[in-house]
SEKOL-433626 format. One record per residue (C-alpha): x, y, z; residue in one letter. Coordinates in steps of 0.1 Angstrom, whole numbers, plus 5000, padded with zeros to 4 digits. Layout:
! residues N
XYZA;...
//
This chain:
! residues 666
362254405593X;364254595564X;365554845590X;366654525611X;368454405582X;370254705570X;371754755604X;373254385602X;374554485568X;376054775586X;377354605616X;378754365588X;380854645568X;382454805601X;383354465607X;385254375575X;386354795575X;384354885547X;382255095561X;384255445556X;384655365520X;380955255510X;379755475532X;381155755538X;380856075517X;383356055491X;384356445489X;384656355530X;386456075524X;389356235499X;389256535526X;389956285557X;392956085536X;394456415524X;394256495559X;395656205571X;398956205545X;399656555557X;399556475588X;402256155584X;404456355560X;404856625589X;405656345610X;407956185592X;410356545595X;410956465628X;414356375637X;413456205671X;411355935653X;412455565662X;413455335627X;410355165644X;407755465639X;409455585606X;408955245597X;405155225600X;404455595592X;405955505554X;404155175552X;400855405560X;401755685536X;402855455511X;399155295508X;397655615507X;399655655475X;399055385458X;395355455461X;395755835453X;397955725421X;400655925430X;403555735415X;406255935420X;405656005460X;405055645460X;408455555443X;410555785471X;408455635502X;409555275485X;413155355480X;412955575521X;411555235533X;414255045522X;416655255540X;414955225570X;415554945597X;413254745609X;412854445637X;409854265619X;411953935606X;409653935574X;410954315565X;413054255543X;410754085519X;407954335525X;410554585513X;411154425481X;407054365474X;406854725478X;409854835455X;408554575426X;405354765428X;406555105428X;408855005399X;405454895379X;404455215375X;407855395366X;406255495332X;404555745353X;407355885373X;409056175354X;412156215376X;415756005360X;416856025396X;413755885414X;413355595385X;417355475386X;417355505428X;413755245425X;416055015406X;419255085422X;417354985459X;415454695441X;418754575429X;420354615464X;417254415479X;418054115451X;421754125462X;421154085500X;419353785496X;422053675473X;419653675442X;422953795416X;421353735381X;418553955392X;420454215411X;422654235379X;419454305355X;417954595383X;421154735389X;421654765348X;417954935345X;419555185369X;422355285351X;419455345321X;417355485339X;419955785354X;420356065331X;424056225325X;422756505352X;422956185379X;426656095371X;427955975405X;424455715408X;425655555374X;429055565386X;427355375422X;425255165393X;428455025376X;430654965416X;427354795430X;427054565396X;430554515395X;430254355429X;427454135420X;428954015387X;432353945411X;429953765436X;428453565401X;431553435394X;432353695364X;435053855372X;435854035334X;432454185333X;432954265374X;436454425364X;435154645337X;432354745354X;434954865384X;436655045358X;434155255343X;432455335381X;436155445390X;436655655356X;433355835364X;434555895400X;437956005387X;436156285368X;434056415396X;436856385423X;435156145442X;438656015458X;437255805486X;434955635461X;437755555437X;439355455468X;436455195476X;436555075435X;439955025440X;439854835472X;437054625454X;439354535426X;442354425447X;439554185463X;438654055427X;442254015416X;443053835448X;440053575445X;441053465411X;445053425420X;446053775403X;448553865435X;450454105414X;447954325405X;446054335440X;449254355460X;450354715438X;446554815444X;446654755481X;450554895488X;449255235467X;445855245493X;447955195523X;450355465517X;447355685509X;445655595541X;448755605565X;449455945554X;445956065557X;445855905591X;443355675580X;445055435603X;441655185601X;441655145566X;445355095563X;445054785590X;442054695565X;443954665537X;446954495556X;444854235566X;443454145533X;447354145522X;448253885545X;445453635535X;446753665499X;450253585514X;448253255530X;447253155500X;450953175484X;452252995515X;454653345522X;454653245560X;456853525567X;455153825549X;451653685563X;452353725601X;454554065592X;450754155575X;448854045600X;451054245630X;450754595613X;447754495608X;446854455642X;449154745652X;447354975633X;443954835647X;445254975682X;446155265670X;442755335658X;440755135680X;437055175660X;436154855644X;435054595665X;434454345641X;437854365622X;439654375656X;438254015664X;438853885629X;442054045629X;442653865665X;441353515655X;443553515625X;446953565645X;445853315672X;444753065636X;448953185628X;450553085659X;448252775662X;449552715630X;453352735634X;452952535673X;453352915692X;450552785720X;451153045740X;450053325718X;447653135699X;445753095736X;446453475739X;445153605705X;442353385710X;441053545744X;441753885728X;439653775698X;436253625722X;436653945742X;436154185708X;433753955697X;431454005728X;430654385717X;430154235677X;426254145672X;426953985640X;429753755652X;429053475678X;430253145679X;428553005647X;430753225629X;433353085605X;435853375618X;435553185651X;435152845642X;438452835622X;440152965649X;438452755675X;439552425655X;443352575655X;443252595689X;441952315695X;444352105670X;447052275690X;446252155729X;445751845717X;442051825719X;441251595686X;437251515690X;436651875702X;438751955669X;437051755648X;433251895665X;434352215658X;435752145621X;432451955609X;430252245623X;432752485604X;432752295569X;428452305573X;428352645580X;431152755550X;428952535524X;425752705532X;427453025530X;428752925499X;432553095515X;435152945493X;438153035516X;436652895551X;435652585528X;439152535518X;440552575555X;437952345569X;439052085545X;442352065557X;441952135590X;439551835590X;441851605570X;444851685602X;442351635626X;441451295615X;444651215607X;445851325643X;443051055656X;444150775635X;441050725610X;443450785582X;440350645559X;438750965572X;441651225568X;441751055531X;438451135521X;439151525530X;442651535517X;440551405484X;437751705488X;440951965490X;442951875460X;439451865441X;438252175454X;441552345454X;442252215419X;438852335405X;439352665420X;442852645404X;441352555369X;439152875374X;441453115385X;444152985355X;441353105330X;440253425344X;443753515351X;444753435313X;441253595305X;442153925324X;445953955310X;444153935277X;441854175285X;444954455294X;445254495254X;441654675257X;442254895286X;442755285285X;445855315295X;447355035266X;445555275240X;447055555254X;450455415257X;449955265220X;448655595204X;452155785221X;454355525210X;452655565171X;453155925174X;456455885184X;457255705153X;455355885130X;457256235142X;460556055140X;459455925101X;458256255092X;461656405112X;463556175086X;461356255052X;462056605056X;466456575066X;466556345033X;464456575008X;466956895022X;470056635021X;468956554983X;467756884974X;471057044986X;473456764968X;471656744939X;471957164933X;476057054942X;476556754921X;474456834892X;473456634865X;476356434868X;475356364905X;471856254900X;473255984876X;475355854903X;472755864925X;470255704901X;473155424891X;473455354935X;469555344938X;469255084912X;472854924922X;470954954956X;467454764945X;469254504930X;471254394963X;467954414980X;466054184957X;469453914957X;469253904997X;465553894993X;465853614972X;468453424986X;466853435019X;463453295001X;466053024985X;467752965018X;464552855040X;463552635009X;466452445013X;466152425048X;463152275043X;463552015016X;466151885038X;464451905070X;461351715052X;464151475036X;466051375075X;462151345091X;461151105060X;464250905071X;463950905105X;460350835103X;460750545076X;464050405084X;464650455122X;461250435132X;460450115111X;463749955130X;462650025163X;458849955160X;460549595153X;462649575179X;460049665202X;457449375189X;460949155195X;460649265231X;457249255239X;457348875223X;459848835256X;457648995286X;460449255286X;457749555299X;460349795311X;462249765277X;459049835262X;458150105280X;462050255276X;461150175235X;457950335236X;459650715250X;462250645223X;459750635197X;457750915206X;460551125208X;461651005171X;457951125159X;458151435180X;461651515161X;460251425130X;457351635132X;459551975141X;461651875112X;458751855088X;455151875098X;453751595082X;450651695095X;450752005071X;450551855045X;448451625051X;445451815070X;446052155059X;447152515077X;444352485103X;444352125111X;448252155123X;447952395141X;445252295161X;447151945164X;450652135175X;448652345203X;446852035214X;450151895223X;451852205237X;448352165262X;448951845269X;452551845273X;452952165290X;451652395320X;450852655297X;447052775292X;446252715261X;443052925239X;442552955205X;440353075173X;441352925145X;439552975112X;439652755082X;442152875057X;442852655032X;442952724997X;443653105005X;447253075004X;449552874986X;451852554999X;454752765001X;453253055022X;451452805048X;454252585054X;456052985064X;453553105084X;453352715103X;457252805110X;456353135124X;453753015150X;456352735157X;459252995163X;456853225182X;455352945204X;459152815212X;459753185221X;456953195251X;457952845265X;461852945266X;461653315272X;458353505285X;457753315320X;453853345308X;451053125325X;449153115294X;449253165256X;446453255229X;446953175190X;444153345159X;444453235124X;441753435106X;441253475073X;439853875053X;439753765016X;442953695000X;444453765034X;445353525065X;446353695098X;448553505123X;448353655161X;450353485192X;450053635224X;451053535258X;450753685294X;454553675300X;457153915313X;456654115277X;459954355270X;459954765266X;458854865232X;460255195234X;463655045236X;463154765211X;461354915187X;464154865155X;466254605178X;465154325162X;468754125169X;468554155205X;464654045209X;465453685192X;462753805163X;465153825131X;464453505118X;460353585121X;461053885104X;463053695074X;460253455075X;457653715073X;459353905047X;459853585028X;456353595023X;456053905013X;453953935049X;453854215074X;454954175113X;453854385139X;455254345172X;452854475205X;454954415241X;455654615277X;457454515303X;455254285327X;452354295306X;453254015279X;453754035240X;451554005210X;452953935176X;450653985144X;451453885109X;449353935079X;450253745047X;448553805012X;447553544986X;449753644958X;
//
């Protein structure tokens, strides 16, 4: 009876696989698996495997691993399985399990290379299933995890993050991260990686409305590739030129894009994929501007690439868009408007803001064409808001990113030459005047030097009376400024508050309205004469108030940080400095041509610091350094001096202006 029972028990273990393990002999047992591990790592040196076998071999040597403890071996099989295709649908996610684990037990792994290429693929597995804030911490433990010996993966750790931060909508921390991966790159002479950082940040200037920059970035990488013979990547980058000349509405430079584009594309003939993109965007073109004939064409062309193009079928936006076009342009509305709901679906669960936007409008014609204007309404309404939320967004990152040029490299660089400059010109000068006044004062003698001391003096004297009268000047300026805006505001304004209750008493609304401009132009002239506001409120308060109307009233982007100052400075020094930020304000709206404007009033002690900048057109310092006449800044640099205050001026051509000024208590 026992006998009987411990065979069941047996039959029971082989059945549930247990049996090698419980009873085997265990020296046996660790022979047979170190058998069995040598015998899949040979295997896996074979060159004819199939992705499927090299597939199931790592799974197999990855277990025995992870039972043996071997951490490190089991961290390489992870990171080799990720690289490795397979057919299983639920792959993907088996890959990730498998990396997590391996990345458990990285305290036991020794090699920097083996622990940053765990997180680097663990990062890369977050990414493809669009998982950002996770990809962004993993791909951050990378670059910590590389030491300096593994340079070009922290330079692949900074590009890969970059992406994901663009892809997380932060495209500052996305642009500096492209920076450093293309510094590092730079120094190891990794040129077709900078290449590929540089392609990435033209993509990132691009989807945030930055044309400038990407369209310099893009012109630089197709010369390089044209003259390499890189005739692919060149047709690449013209391609991504004409959809930023789309979104500016340059109709002209778009199809010029898109043709040496696509004559590039035959030149090289080796990308499937772009060439029926490339195709279904001229045929989208000429369906555009009413060309049937080659819209039909291009079209063809375009299904005919896509047939040798797994990843493209006719789900794809690429196809859609052009599909709708096309039909829009025969005429063939409710096959149109099919084809555009089916596009718009698809773009929102991709989460693709720029097939989102063309399925708006290519919806709202489509409608329109079959007379539901009710219809064509509601996605007219859906474009304007998503094309003016996308606006608002790009309007701050792209003030956001102009600001940011002040912290770059190259504006140091360019700053610490241009100091130089002027401190080996100064030092030029010191030493020309002590051998000028050595030599005249051994000429002249003693009766020289009191000459020379009588013109120094005569000299400080005429200083301090312009000094002074300038100081005297601006305080009568003001006292009769303040004097005209009390009578406008009291006399004037009290007259024609009175007439308007007169009107409003007789239904007159258009003279009301007409009365109601005319006062608030009085109040905006009497507030330029004199802010009243200044006085009333204090430094901070007014200037807050004067850039909430410069907001309001203007297209400028506004920012500011604005401290509270009052008490630091006397009446005298704060109604100055209110002047200056007036003056410099006035100078951006009439002069720089800048999108956006940032004013700081911060206070160090007895000190307050004013700084304006703007994103404008900027001027060449080099040339204006000491021209203050022909840059329109005298009268902030009487002002400043007024106050005994000190002005710094920070500008380049095409890179926009900041202007500092530092005034002390006493």
């Amino acid at each position: 009876m026992e006998m009987e029972i411990f065979k069941k028990f047996l039959v029971f273990l082989i059945s549930i696989g247990f049996s090698s393990t419980l009873l085997e002999n265990p020296a046996l047992s660790q022979e047979k698996s170190l058998n069995s591990i040598i015998e899949i790592e040979k295997s896996l040196e074979k060159e004819d495997l199939t992705d499927t076998e090299r597939y199931q071999l790592l799974l197999q040597a990855i277990q025995i691993y992870k039972e043996k403890k071997a951490y490190e071996k089991l961290a390489k099989s992870s990171i080799q399985l990720f690289q490795t295709s397979s057919t299983d649908p639920d792959a993907d996610i088996q890959k990730k399990e498998i990396l997590k684990e391996a990345a458990r037990n990285e305290s036991e792994i020794q090699d920097s290379l083996i622990k940053g290429n765990l997180h680097l693929k663990l990062a890369a597995s977050y990414f493809n299933e669009q998982e950002f804030d996770s990809a962004i911490v993993e791909y951050t433990k990378a670059i910590d995890r590389f030491s300096s010996k593994d340079s070009l993966y922290i330079a692949d750790g900074y590009f890969f993050r970059g992406q994901a931060e663009d892809y997380h909508g932060n495209m500052l921390q996305a642009m500096k991260d492209y920076q450093t991966a293309r510094i590092i790159y730079q120094n190891l002479e990794d040129l077709e990686y900078v290449d590929f950082v540089n392609g990435g940040l033209a993509i990132l200037f691009s989807k945030y409305g930055i044309y400038q920059e990407a369209e310099e970035i893009r012109n630089e990488l197709i010369q390089k590739s044209i003259k390499s013979e890189n005739f692919s990547d060149a047709g690449i980058q013209f391609f991504n030129q004409s959809e930023d000349y789309r979104k500016q509405k340059k109709s002209e430079k778009r199809i010029k894009a898109l043709l040496k584009a696509d004559s590039l594309e035959n030149i090289s003939n080796s990308n499937p994929y772009f060439k029926t993109v490339l195709k279904f965007n001229l045929s989208i073109y000429y369906g555009e501007m009413g060309d049937l004939t080659n819209a039909k064409e291009y079209f063809n062309e375009g299904e005919k690439a896509m047939s040798q193009v797994p990843e493209l079928d006719q789900n794809s936006g690429s196809y859609l868009m052009a599909q709708t076009r096309l039909l829009l342009s025969e005429g063939k509305i409710s096959s149109a408007i099919q084809s555009g709901e089916k596009l718009l679906r698809i773009s929102k669960e991709a989460s693709n803001m720029d097939h989102l936007s063309i399925a708006y409008q290519l919806l709202e014609e489509a409608y329109r064409k079959s007379g539901q204007p009710a219809k064509a309404l509601d996605y007219l309404t859906a474009f304007k808001s998503y094309q003016d939320s996308i606006f608002e967004v790009n309007q701050a990152n792209s003030f956001a990113y102009y600001q940011t040029l002040y912290e770059t490299e190259r504006k140091e660089n360019e700053l610490l030459s241009k100091s130089l400059e002027v401190e080996n010109l100064k030092e030029s000068s010191r030493r020309r005047n002590l051998i000028f006044g050595g030599t005249l004062l051994l000429l002249l003698g003693g009766s020289g030097f009191g000459f020379l001391a009588f013109q120094l003096k005569t000299s400080k004297k005429e200083k301090a009376l312009q000094e002074n009268f300038s100081r005297e000047l601006l305080k009568t300026q003001e006292e009769e400024r303040k004097r005209i805006s009390k009578d406008l505001h009291d006399g004037l304004g009290q007259s024609l508050l009175l007439i308007k209750n007169k009107v409003a008493l007789n239904q007159s609304e258009n003279a009301g309205d007409m009365l109601d401009t005319a006062i608030n132009e009085l109040r905006s002239i009497a507030r330029s004469l004199h802010p009243m506001q200044l006085e009333k409120l204090g430094l901070s308060k007014a200037l807050e108030q004067m850039l909430e109307q410069i907001d309001r009233e203007t297209q400028l982007f506004v920012s500011s940080e604005i401290e509270e100052v009052k008490g630091i400075l006397p009446k005298e020094k704060e109604l100055q400095l209110y002047r200056i930020a007036q003056e410099g304000i006035n100078n951006i709206l009439k002069h720089s041509q800048a999108e956006g404007m940032k004013l700081e009033l911060l206070k160090h002690n007895s000190r307050v610091e004013l700084i304006i900048e703007d994103n404008g057109k900027g001027f060449d310092f080099s040339e204006k350094f000491n021209d203050f006449h022909s840059l329109g800044l005298k009268t902030l640099k009487e002002r400043t001096a007024a106050i005994s205050g000190t002005m710094k001026v920070n500008s380049e051509k095409g890179k926009g202006t900041k202007l500092s000024f530092l005034v002390y208590a006493n």
